[in-house]
N, C-alpha and C positions, 0 to 999 in steps of 0.2 A: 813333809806332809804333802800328797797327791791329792789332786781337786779331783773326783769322782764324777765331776758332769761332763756334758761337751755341749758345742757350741748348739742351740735352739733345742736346748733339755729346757722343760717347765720346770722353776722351784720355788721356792718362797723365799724371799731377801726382806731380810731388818733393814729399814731406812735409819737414818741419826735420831729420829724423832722416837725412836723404840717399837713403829708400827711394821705388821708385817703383810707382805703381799707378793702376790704372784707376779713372777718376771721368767722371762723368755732368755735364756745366757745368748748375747751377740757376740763375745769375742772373750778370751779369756789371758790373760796376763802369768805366764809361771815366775817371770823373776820377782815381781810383785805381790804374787798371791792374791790377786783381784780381778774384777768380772766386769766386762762391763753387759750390764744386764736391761734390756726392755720393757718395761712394762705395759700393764693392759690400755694404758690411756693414751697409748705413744710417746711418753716422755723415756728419758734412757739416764743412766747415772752409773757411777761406778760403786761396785760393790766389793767389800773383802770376804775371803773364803771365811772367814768365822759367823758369815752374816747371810750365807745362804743351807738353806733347807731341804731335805728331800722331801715333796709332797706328802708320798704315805709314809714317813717317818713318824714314831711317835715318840712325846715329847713328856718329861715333865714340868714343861713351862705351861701357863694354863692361860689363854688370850681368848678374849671378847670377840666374836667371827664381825662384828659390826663395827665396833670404836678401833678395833686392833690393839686396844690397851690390855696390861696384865693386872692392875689396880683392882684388887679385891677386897673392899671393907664394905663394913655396913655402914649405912642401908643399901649397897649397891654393889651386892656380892657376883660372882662370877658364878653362873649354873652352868653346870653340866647338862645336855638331854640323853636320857636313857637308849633313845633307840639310835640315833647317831652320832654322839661323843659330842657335840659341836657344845664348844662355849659361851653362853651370852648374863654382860650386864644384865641387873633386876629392870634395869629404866631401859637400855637397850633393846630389849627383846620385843618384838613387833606387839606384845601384849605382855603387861608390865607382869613382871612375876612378883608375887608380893608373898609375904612371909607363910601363908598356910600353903602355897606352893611347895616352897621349900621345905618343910614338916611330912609333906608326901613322902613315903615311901619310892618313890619312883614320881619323875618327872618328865614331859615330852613336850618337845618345842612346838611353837605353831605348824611349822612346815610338817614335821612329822603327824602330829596328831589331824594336819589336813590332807594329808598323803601327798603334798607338791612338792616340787623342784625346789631345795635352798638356794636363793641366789647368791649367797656368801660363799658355796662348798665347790660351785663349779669353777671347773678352769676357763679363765676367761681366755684362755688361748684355742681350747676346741671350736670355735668355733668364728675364727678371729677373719677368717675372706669372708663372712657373712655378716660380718658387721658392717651398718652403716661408719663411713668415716664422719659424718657429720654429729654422729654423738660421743666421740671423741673429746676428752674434757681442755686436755692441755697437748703445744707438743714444744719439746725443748730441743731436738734436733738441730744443729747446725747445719749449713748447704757447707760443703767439704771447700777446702778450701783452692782448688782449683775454677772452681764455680765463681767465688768472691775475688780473685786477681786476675784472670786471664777471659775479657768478654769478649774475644772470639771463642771461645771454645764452650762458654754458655750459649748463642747466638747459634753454635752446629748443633748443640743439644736441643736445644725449643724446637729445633725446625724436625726433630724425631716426627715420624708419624704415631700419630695418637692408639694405634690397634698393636703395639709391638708390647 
């Protein structure tokens, strides 16, 4: 099996918890067959090729663009919207869909029906040097481990100048 991406390809990685989200590939693993991949909030983990995605890939797994879950039952079905595929929970959806929704012939999410930006559909990597870091939620990054044993050689790094 060949892993089709290379290193700072955008795709979407299943975490353990079954959610899925966009990640930035940092480094890739062939003997192992895993990734270790970035994601939008700065934290990083490792990921297996069975568990990464092509962005415009389409699928027939059917996931919620808000909760990231695939749990479709009633009362809290998984809709489709008509004009751009995107999936969301009945109670998800920024305005609850309720059952004469769904009896529509045709259905369109808020985003759509208000002609804005979805902010579940964008890559949160386009536009990733413009982000503030202070809204950054988590970061799990370790300092490499010549940083943690050797403080001379932290002590010549601090002293960088701050414009490089």
């Amino acid at each position: 099996m060949s892993f089709p991406y290379l290193i700072n390809d955008v795709v979407l990685a299943r975490v353990p918890n079954g959610k899925i989200y966009y990640t930035k590939i940092r480094s890739i693993s062939l003997a192992r067959k895993e990734c270790v991949a970035e994601f939008d909030d700065g934290s990083v983990a490792t990921v297996e090729w069975t568990n990464i995605f092509d962005v415009a890939a389409e699928t027939d797994v059917i996931v919620c663009v808000v909760c990231k879950q695939g749990e479709s039952v009633p009362p809290n079905e998984i809709i489709l919207c008509d004009t751009c595929n995107v999936g969301y929970h009945q109670e998800c959806h920024p305005t609850k869909i309720t059952a004469q929704h769904i009896a529509q012939e045709k259905w369109h999410c808020h985003y759509c029906v208000n002609k804005g930006k979805n902010p579940y559909v964008t890559n949160p990597f386009e536009n990733s040097r413009s982000r503030s870091p202070s809204k950054r939620k988590r970061k799990i990054i370790e300092a490499p481990p010549i940083l943690k044993t050797n403080p001379k050689k932290r002590r010549k790094l601090q002293r960088l100048p701050r414009n490089l």
